[in-house]
N, C-alpha and C positions, 0 to 999 in steps of 0.2 A: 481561723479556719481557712483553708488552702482551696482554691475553687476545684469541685468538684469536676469539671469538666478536663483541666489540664490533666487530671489524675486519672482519667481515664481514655486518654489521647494516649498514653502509651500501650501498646500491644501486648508488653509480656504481664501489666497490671491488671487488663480486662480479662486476661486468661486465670488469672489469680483470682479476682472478684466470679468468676464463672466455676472454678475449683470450690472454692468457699460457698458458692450457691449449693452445692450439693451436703457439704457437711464439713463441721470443722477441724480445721487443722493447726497442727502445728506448724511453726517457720522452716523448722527440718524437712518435715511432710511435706510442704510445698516443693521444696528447693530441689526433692526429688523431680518433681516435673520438669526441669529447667536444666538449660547449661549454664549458669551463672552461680556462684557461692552464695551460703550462707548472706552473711551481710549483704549481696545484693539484693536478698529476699528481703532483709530487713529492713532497708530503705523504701522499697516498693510500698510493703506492710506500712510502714510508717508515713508515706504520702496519703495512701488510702483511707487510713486511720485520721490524719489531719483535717481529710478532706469528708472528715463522716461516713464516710464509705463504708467501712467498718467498725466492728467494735473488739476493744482487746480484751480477752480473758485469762487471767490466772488462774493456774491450775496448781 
């Protein structure tokens, strides 16, 4: 587990965590909010996830 604190030092991830507070989304769905691609969502996703922050769902 990835400490949850470093994961949430960065700004465009607590915006994400604040997105996801409301309801969930897809990595697509997100990335509409953002100037950054795909895969930079999915890294973010993927610290927050490590770091418990979240949980992943298949759909």
């Amino acid at each position: 587990m990835d400490s949850p604190w470093k994961a949430v030092s960065d700004s465009s991830r607590r915006k994400i965590l604040l997105l996801l507070k409301e309801r969930d989304m897809t990595p697509t769905e997100i990335s509409k909010h953002f100037q950054f691609s795909l895969p930079a969502v999915s890294i973010h996703l993927r610290i927050l996830k490590n770091s418990d922050l979240i949980l992943e769902q298949k759909v």
